[in-house]
VEXPAVO-930673 format. One record per residue (C-alpha): residue in three letters; x, y, z. Coordinates in steps of 0.2 Angstrom, whole numbers. Example, Ala and Ser with C-alpha at 12.3 -4.5 7.8 and 13.67 -1.06 7.14 Angstrom:
residues 2
{Ala {62 -22 39}}
{Ser {68 -5 36}}
end
This chain:
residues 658
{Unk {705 473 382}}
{Unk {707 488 394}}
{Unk {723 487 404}}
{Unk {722 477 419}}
{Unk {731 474 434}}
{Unk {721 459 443}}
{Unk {733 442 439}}
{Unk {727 429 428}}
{Unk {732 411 432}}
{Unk {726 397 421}}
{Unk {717 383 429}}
{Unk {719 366 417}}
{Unk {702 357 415}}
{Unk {694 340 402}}
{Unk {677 337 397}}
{Unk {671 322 406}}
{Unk {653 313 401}}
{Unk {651 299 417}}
{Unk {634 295 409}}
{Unk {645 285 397}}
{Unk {656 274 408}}
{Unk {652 265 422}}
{Unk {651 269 439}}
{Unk {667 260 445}}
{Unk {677 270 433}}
{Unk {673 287 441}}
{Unk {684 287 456}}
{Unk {698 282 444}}
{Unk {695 293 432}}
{Unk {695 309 444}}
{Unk {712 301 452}}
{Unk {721 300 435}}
{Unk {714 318 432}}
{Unk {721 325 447}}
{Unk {737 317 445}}
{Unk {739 325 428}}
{Unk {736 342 437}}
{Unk {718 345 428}}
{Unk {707 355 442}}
{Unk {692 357 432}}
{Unk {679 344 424}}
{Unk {665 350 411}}
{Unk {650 339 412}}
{Unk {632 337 411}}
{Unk {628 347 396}}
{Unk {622 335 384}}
{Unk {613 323 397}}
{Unk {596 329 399}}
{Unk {588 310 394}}
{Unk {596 304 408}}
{Unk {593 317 421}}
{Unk {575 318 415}}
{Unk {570 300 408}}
{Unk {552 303 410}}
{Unk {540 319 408}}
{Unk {544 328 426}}
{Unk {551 311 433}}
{Unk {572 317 439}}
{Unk {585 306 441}}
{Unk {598 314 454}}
{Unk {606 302 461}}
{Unk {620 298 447}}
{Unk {625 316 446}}
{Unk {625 316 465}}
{Unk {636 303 465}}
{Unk {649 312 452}}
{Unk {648 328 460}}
{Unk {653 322 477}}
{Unk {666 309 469}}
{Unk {674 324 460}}
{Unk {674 335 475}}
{Unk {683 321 485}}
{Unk {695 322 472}}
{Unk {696 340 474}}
{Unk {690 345 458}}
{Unk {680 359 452}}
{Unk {665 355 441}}
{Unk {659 364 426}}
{Unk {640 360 424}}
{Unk {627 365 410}}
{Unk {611 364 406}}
{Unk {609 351 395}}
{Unk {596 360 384}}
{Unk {606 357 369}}
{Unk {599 341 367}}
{Unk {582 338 371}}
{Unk {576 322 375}}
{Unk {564 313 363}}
{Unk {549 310 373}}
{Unk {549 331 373}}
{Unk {550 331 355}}
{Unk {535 320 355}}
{Unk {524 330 364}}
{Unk {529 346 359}}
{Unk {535 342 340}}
{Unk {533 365 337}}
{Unk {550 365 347}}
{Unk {561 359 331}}
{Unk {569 372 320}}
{Unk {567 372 301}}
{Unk {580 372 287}}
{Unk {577 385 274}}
{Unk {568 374 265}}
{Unk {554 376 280}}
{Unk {556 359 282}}
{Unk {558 351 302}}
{Unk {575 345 308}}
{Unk {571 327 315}}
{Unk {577 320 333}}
{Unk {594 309 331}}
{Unk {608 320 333}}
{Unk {609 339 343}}
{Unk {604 355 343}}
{Unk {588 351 335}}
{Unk {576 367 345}}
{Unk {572 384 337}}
{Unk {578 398 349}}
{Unk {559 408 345}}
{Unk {549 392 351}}
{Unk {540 398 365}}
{Unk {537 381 370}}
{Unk {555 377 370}}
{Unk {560 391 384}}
{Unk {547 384 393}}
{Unk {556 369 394}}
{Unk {574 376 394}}
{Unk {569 387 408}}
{Unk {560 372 418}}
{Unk {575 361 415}}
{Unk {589 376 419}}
{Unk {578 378 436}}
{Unk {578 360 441}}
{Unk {596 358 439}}
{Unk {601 374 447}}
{Unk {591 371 464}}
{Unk {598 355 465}}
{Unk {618 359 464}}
{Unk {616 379 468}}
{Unk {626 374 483}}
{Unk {637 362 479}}
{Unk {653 364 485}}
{Unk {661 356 470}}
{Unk {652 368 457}}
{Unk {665 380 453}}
{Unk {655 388 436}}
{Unk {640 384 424}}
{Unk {641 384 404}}
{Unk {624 389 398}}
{Unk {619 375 383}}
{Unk {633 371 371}}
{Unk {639 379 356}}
{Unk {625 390 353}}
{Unk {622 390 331}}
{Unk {632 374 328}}
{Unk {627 363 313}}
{Unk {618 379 306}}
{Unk {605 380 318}}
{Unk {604 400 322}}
{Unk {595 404 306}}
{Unk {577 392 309}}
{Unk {563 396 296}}
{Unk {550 388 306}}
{Unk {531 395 309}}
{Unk {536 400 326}}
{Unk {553 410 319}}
{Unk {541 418 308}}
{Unk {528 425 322}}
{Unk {543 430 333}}
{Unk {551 441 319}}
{Unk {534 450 314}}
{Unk {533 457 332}}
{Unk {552 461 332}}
{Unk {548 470 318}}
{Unk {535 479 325}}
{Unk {544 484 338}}
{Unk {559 490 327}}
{Unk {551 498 316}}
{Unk {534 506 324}}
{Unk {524 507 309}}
{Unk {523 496 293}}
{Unk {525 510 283}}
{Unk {541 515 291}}
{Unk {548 498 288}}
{Unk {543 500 270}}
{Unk {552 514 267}}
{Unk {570 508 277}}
{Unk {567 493 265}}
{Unk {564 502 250}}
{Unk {548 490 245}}
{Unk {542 503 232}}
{Unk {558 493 220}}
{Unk {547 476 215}}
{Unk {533 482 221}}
{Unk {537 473 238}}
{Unk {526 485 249}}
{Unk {516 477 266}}
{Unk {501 483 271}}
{Unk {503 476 287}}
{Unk {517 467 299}}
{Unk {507 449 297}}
{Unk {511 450 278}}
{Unk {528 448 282}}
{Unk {536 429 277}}
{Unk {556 426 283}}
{Unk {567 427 268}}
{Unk {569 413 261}}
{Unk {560 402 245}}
{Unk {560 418 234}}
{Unk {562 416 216}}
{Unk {577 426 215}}
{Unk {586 434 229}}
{Unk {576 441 243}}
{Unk {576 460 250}}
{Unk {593 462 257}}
{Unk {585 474 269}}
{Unk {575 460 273}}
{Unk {590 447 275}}
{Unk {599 461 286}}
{Unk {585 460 297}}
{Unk {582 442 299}}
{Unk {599 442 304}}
{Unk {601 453 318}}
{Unk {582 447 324}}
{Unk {592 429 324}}
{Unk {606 434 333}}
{Unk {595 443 345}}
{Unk {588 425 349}}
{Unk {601 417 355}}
{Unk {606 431 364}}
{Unk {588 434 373}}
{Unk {589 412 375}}
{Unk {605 414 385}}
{Unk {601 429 394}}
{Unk {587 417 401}}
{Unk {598 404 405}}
{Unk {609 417 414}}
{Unk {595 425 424}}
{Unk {592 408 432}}
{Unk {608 403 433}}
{Unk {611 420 446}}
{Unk {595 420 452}}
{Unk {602 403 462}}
{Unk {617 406 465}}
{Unk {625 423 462}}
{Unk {642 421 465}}
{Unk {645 406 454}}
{Unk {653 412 435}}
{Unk {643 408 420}}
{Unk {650 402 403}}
{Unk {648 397 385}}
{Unk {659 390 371}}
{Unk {659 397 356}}
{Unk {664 390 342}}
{Unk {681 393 328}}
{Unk {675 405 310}}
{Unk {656 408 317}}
{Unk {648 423 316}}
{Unk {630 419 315}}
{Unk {625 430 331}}
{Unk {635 443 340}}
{Unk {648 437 352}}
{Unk {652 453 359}}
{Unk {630 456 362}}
{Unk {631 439 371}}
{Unk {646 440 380}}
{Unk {638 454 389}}
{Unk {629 442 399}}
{Unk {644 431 405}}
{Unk {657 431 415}}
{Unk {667 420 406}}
{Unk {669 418 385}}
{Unk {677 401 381}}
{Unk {679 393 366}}
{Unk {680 376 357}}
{Unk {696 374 347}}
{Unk {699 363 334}}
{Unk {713 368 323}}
{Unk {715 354 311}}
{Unk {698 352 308}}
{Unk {696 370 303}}
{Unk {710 370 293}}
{Unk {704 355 285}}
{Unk {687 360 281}}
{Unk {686 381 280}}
{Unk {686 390 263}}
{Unk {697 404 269}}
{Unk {716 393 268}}
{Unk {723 393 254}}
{Unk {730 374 248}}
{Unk {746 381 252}}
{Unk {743 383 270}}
{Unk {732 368 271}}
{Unk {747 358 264}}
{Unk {761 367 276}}
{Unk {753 367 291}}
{Unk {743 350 287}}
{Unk {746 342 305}}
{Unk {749 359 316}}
{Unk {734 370 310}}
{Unk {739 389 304}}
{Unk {749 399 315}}
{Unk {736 411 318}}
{Unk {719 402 318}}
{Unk {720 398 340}}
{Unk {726 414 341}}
{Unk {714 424 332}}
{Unk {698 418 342}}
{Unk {708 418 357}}
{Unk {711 438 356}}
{Unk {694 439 347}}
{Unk {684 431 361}}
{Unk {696 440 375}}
{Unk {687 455 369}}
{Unk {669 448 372}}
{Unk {668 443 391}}
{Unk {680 449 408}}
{Unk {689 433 407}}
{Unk {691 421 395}}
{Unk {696 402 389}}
{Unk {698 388 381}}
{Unk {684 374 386}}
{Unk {689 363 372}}
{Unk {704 358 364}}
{Unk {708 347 352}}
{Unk {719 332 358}}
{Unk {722 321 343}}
{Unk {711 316 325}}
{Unk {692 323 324}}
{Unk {677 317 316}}
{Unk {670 330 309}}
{Unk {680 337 296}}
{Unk {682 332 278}}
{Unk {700 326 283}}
{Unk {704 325 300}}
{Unk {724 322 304}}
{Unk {735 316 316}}
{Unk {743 332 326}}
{Unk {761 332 324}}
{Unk {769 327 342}}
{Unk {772 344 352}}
{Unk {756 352 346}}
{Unk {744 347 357}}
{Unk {755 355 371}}
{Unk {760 370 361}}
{Unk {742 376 357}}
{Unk {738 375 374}}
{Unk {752 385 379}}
{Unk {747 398 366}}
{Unk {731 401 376}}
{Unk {741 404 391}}
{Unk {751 416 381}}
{Unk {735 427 377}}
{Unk {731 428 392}}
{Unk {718 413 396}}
{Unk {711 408 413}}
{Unk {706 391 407}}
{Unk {713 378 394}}
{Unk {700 361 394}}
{Unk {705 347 385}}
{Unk {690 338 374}}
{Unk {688 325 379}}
{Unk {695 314 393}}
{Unk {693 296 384}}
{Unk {688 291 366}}
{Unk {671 285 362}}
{Unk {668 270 357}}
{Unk {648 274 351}}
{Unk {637 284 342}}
{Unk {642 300 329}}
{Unk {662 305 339}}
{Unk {667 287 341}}
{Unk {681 293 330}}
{Unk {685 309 340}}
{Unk {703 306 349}}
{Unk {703 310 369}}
{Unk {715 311 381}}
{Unk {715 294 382}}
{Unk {709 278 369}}
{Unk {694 268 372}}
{Unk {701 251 381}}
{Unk {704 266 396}}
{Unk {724 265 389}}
{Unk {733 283 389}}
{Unk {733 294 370}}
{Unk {746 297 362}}
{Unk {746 314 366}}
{Unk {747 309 386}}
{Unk {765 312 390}}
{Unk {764 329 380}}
{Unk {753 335 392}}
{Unk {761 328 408}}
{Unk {771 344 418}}
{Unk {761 356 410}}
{Unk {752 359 427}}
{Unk {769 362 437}}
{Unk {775 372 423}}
{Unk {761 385 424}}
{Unk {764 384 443}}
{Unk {782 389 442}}
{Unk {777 403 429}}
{Unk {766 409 442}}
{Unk {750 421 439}}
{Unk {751 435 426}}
{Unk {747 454 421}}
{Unk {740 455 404}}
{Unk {740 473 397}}
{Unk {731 480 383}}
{Unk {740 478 366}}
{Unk {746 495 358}}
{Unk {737 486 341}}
{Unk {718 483 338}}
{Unk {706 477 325}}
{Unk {690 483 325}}
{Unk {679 467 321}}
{Unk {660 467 318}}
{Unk {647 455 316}}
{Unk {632 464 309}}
{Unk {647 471 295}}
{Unk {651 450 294}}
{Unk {632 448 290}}
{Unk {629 463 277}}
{Unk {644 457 268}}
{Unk {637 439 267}}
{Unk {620 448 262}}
{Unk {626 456 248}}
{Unk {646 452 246}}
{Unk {644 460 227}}
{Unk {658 447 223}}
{Unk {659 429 225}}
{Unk {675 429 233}}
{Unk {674 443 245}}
{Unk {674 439 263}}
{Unk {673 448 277}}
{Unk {679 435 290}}
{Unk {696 432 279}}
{Unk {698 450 277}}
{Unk {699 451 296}}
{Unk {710 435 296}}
{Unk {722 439 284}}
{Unk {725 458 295}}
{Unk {728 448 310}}
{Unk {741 437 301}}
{Unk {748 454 294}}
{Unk {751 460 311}}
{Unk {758 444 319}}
{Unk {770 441 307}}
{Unk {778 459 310}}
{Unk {778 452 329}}
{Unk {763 461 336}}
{Unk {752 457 350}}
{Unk {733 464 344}}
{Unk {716 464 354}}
{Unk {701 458 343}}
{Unk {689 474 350}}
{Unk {667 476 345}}
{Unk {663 491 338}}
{Unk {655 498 354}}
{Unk {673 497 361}}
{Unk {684 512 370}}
{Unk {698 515 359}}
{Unk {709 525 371}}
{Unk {727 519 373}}
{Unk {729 511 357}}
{Unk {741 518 345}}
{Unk {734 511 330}}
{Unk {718 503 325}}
{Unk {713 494 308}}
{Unk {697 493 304}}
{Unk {693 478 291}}
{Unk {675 481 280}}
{Unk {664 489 289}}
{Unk {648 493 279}}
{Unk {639 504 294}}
{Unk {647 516 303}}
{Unk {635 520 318}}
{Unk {635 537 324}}
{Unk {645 536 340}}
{Unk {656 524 333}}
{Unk {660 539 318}}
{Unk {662 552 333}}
{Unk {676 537 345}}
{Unk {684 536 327}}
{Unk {685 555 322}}
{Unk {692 559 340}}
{Unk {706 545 338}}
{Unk {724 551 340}}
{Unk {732 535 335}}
{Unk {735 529 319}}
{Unk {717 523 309}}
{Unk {717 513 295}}
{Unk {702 507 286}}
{Unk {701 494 271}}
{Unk {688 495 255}}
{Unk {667 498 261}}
{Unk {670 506 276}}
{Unk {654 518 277}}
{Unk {646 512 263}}
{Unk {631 507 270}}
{Unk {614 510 281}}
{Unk {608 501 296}}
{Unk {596 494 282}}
{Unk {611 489 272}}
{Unk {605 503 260}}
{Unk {619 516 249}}
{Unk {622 529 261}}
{Unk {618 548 257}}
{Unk {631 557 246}}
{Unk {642 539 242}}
{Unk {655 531 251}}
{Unk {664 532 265}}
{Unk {648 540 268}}
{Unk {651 546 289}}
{Unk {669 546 288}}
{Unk {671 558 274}}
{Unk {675 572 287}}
{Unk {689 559 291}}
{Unk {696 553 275}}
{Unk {690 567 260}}
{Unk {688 554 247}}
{Unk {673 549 236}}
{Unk {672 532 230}}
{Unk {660 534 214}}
{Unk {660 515 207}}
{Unk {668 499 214}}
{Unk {669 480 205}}
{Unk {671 465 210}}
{Unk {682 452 203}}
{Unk {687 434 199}}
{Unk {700 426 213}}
{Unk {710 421 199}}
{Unk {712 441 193}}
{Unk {726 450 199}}
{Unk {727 469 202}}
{Unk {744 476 201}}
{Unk {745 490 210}}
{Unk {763 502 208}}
{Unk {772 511 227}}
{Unk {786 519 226}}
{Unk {794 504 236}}
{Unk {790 490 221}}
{Unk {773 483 209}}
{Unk {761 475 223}}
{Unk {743 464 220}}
{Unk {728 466 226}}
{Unk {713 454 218}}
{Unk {693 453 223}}
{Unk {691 472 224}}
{Unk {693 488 217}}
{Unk {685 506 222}}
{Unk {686 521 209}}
{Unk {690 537 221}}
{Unk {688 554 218}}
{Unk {700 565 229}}
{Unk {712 582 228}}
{Unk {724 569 239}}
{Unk {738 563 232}}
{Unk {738 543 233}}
{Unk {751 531 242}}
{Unk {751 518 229}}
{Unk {741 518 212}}
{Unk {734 505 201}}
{Unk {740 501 184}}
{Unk {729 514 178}}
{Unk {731 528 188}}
{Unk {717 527 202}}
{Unk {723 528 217}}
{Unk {723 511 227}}
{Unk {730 519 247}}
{Unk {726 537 252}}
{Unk {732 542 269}}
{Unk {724 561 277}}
{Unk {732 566 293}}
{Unk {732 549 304}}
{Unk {718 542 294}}
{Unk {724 529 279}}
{Unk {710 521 268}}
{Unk {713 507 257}}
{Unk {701 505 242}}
{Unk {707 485 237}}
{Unk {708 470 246}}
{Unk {728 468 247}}
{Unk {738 452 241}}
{Unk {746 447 255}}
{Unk {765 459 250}}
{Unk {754 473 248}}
{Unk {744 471 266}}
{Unk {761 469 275}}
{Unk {767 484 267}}
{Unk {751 496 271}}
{Unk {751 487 289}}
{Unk {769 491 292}}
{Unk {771 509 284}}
{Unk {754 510 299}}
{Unk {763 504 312}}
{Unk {779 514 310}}
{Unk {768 530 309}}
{Unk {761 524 324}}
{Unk {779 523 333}}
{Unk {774 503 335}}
{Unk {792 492 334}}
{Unk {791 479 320}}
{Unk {800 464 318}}
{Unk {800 452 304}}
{Unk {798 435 309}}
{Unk {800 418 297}}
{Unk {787 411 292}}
{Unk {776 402 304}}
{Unk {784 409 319}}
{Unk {776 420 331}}
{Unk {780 431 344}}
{Unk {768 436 358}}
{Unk {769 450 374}}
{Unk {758 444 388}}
{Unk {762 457 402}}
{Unk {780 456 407}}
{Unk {783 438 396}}
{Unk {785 435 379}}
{Unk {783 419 371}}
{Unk {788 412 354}}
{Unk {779 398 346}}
{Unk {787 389 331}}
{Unk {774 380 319}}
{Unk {786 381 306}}
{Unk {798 369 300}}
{Unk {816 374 306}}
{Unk {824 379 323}}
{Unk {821 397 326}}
{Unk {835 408 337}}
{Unk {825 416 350}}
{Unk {840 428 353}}
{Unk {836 437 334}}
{Unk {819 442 340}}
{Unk {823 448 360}}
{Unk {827 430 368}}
{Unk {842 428 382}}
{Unk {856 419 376}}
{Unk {857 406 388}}
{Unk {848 393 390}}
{Unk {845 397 410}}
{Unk {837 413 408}}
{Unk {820 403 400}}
{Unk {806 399 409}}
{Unk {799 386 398}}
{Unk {809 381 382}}
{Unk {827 386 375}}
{Unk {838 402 367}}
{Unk {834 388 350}}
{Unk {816 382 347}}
{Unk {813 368 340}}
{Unk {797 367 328}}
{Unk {780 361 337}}
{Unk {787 369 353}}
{Unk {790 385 361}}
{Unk {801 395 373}}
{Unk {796 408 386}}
{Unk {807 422 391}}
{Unk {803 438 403}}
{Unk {808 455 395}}
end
């Protein structure tokens, strides 16, 4: 995120379905809205059967009705496409449009998201639909943005193995590569004897007897994410081509990384994203039982934050379109949020900076597969729990007043395509990319920094340091940004290793970036989450576990393993670390960066975080005590806090300029 000087104010929005209450509810819903200061209202995304009930037969005059109602209420509306469920009389007549599991079998109708991005006859219909709905509310003076579809990839559906998926790789092949014989050799298809005479021979990777080509893989992968990216980019094209001036979204989801965010954010003007912080505690791999136990009911301190700065960096503005208000469905477990969270994680997104925070959903279901899924309020129409957290917010943010982000003096570099070579071929059960990354970010907030999550196509001027988690491929212009960097750089195990077709690059790792970093790494290993490697600093005995590199240097290590190699090298302002750290070890190579970078450090307690958002710093407790805000910069007195107090209490925060 460049520095910026235009003021951010966020807006307060719900996710609203009127196709599911009656009419006479409207008007009172949008006044009960209003009155809790909400100025925005997502609908229409998921309501194609009722806007289209027959082939070519519309049905207006509903979404008329809430339009106008909501604009008498003063309200902005969000609209979408619906194409993210398509009807069933359309899967009827065109059954080519569902996507396949990697089986290769059909999804069925009965739940979402059941269309393949390369059906040709799908876009026809996404584009017809997108058209229909954009002529018809273009103008509407209530329309204040469009999402395109809804979260793009969810329930597994960005990788489809269907006939369709298979034609539209061969000619993206084709188009990659030129010639079959030039893919053959990027592949290396002499090993098996995998060699194609021709792009039509080529089948998707999947059903092999043992595991495919992970040339082949990598390539699946980027032609997948360059699916949903070209399906938007449709969407978006319409979208303008009506009416230029209205922003267009979409909502990403939390831990995802089938396609590339920062590729498809190019084509919006607003990222948002759907956050759910006890479900994904709940249900992702990457917590350890620990933190799943700790933060049970409040979610980890750094899941929201983490994709808040992560999709900051994918779009000019950013937000929040849904926010968990209460229990879910969909997770394994799915708790009650302690009381002050709900308000808490959605002032954490105006603390990073958000121009939108949208609550999910305004009333409770009492149908279908979210009847469990908590809302603002229950289904007999009586308020949530979580109502009265949520009431003030609005003349809170009003007081606060607009905002000037700046860019953070800390980054992460974060990459997709590295996410999807790593899952390729991890070498190791346990090694993953995505909590690689996360564990870095949790590094750096708990020694109080404010970070930006930036793509690898990213300008890295003005940052004093900038950490660099796995990063397989190092593409030329990304090694020359690198090379010119005068801050601090600091990569982590694999960095270089790799092609673009996830081959070993020339001469061994880091491969590019030996000019940077003089070390060779001859061999590496892989290893069991359950083996720890101690690794000796002159500061105390450290762990690191998953991985280990064998360099070969004249430098003279930072820390050494048990053995002798050398586990943290550092060359001018260039560290490299070849393990994954335990978490003492990560906070030590991350703080001994920092202080070479002239970046202040502060210690805070566990589940406590500190954030800079232009000239306001915000403390957020998810831990289990009272913090003193005075110990990390806070006034003393109570008077001199725009929101909160000098002593926070857990589930809530305090907001301070300085």
């Amino acid at each position: 995120m460049a520095n910026t000087q235009n003021p951010v104010s966020m807006a307060l929005g719900v996710c609203y379905y009127p196709e599911h209450w009656p009419e006479e509810m409207w008007p009172t819903d949008f006044a009960r809205m209003k009155a809790l200061g909400i100025s925005q209202v997502r609908i229409g995304e998921f309501a194609w059967s009722r806007l289209e009930p027959d082939p070519g037969r519309f049905d207006w005059g509903w979404l008329d009705r809430v339009m106008d109602i909501a604009g008498d209420h003063d309200l902005g509306i969000i609209l979408g496409p619906p194409t993210a469920t398509p009807p069933k009389w359309l899967i009827d007549s065109v059954p080519d449009i569902l996507a396949h599991d990697r089986h290769g079998q059909p999804r069925r109708f009965g739940s979402r998201r059941h269309y393949c991005f390369s059906s040709e006859n799908y876009r026809v219909h996404s584009r017809r639909i997108t058209h229909a709905l954009a002529e018809r509310y273009a103008q509407h003076p209530a329309l204040v943005m469009w999402q395109t579809d809804n979260e793009y990839g969810c329930h597994d559906t960005v990788l489809s193995y269907s006939p369709m998926a298979a034609q539209a790789f061969r000619g993206w092949l084709a188009q990659r590569y030129g010639s079959v014989a030039a893919l053959n050799a990027a592949w290396g298809n002499v090993f098996w004897s995998m060699e194609y005479r021709s792009f039509a021979e080529i089948d998707l990777p999947n059903s092999t007897v043992t595991e495919p080509n992970p040339s082949h893989v990598m390539d699946f992968r980027r032609f997948s994410s360059d699916q949903v990216r070209s399906f938007n980019a449709e969407q978006c094209a319409i979208l303008r081509e009506h009416a230029p001036d209205i922003p267009i979204s979409h909502n990403f989801m939390g831990h995802f990384a089938d396609f590339d965010h920062h590729a498809l954010g190019r084509d919006l003007d607003m990222a948002t994203w759907d956050s759910y912080p006890l479900g994904f505690l709940d249900q992702e791999a990457l917590y350890s039982a620990e933190d799943k136990a700790r933060y049970r009911r409040r979610g980890h301190p750094d899941f929201a934050a983490f994709h808040h700065d992560l999709y900051r960096g994918c779009a000019p503005k950013w937000g929040v379109m849904e926010q968990q208000p209460g229990p879910v469905n969909w997770a394994p477990h799915n708790a009650m949020p302690d009381k002050g969270m709900v308000r808490l994680w959605s002032w954490e997104a105006f603390a990073q900076g958000a121009s939108l925070l949208s609550w999910f959903r305004w009333r409770q279901a009492p149908f279908a597969q979210e009847q469990m899924h908590a809302g603002l309020r229950l289904p007999d129409d009586t308020p949530a729990p979580v109502w009265e957290e949520l009431e003030g917010i609005a003349d809170d943010l009003e007081r606060i007043g607009p905002t000037h982000p700046q860019q953070a003096e800390v980054a992460i570099l974060f990459d997709y395509a590295a996410q999807w070579m790593i899952e390729t071929q991890p070498q190791g059960r346990g090694f993953s990319y995505s909590a690689q990354a996360f564990a870095l970010y949790s590094a750096l907030r708990q020694l109080g920094q404010s970070i930006d999550i930036i793509g690898p196509d990213a300008a890295l001027t003005g940052y004093k340091a900038v950490f660099v988690p796995s990063l397989p491929h190092i593409p030329e212009a990304l090694r020359q940004r690198l090379a010119a960097f005068d801050g601090m750089l600091c990569l982590f195990p694999r960095c270089g290793s790799k092609t673009e077709a996830l081959t070993v690059v020339e001469h061994l790792p880091p491969g590019p970036l030996k000019d940077i970093i003089p070390i060779r790494v001859e061999q590496v290993e892989s290893l069991p989450a359950d083996m720890v490697i101690a690794v000796r600093h002159e500061t105390g005995c450290y762990n690191a576990h998953h991985w280990r590199e064998q360099i070969v240097s004249d430098l003279t290590p930072l820390a050494h393993f048990q053995d002798g190699g050398g586990a943290w090298y550092a060359s001018g302002n260039v560290h490299y670390v070849a393990c994954w750290p335990g978490p003492d070890f990560m906070q030590l190579v991350v703080q001994d960066v920092l202080q070479h970078a002239g970046t202040e450090c502060v210690l805070l307690p566990e589940g406590v975080r500190l954030r800079r958002h232009g000239d306001l710093r915000i403390l957020v407790n998810y831990a289990d005590a009272p913090v003193d805000c005075a110990r990390y910069g806070g006034p003393k007195a109570n008077a001199d806090y725009l929101l909160g107090a000098a002593r926070t209490p857990p589930c809530d925060l305090s907001i301070w300029r300085g």
